[in-house]
N, C-alpha and C positions, 0 to 999 in steps of 0.2 A: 540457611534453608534455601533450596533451590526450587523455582519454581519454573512453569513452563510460559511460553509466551500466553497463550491464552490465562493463563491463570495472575502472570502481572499485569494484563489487560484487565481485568476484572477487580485487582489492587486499585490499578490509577483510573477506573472508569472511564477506558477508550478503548476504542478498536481496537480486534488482535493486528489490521493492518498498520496504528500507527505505533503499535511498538516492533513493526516488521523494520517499516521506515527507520526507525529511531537506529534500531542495530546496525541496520545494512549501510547505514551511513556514519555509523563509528559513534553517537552518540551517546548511547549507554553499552558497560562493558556486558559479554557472554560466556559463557562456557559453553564448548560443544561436545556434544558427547556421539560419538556418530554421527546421526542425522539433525539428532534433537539440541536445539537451540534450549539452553536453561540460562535462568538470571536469580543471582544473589543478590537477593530484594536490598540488602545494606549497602551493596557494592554498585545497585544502581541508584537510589536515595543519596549518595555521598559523591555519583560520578553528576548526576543532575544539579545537584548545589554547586559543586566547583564548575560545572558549567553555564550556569543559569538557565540550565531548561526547568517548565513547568510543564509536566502530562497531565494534572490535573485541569490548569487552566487551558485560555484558548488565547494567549498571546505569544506563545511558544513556537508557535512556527510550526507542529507540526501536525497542526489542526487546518484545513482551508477550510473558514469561519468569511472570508469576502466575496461569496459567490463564484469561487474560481472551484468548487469540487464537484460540478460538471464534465462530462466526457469533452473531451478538445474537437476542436474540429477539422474533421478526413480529411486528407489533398484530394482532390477530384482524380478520377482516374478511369482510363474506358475499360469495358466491362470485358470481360475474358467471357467466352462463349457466348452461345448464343442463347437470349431469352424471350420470355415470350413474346415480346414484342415485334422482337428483329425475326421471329421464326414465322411470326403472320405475315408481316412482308413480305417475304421470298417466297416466287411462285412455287406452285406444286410441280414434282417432277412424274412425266408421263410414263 
C-alpha cells in the first residue's frame, strides 16, 4: 500500500516536514512517481528498525525537542535601498 507523504505523517503522528527531512536525507526508502513522493508503509517500518530510527518518539533526531526549532539567527547585513529612515534624512531637492 502506497501512501503519500502527508498521509505517512498522519501514520507516525508528525509533520508532513519531518518526513520531508527523513527522505531527503536517505532515511526512509521512496518511490517516485513523477513528481509525487510515495512510501511503502512496510518498507519504511522495516528500513526504521534496521535503522534505529523512531518517528513516533522524540529521541530520533528528527524531532528539535531542545529548543533549537527556532529560526537561526540572520548575518547582519546593510540594507539595499533606501527606507524610510535614510529617505527623511536626505534633504529635499529644489
Amino acid at each position: 500500500m502506497l501512501l503519500t507523504a502527508k498521509e505517512l505523517a498522519e501514520k507516525f503522528d508528525v509533520h508532513i516536514t519531518t518526513i520531508r527531512r527523513a527522505y531527503r536525507m536517505g532515511r526512509i526508502p521512496y518511490e517516485r512517481f513523477c513528481k509525487m513522493y510515495l512510501f511503502d508503509l512496510q518498507k519504511v517500518r522495516r528500513a526504521m528498525r534496521l535503522n534505529g530510527l523512531h518517528l513516533e518518539g522524540t529521541e530520533d533526531g528528527l524531532r528539535a525537542t531542545d529548543g533549537n526549532s527556532g529560526r537561526r539567527a540572520q548575518p547582519t547585513r546593510p540594507r539595499l535601498g533606501k527606507t524610510g529612515a535614510s529617505i527623511a534624512q536626505t534633504p529635499r531637492r529644489k
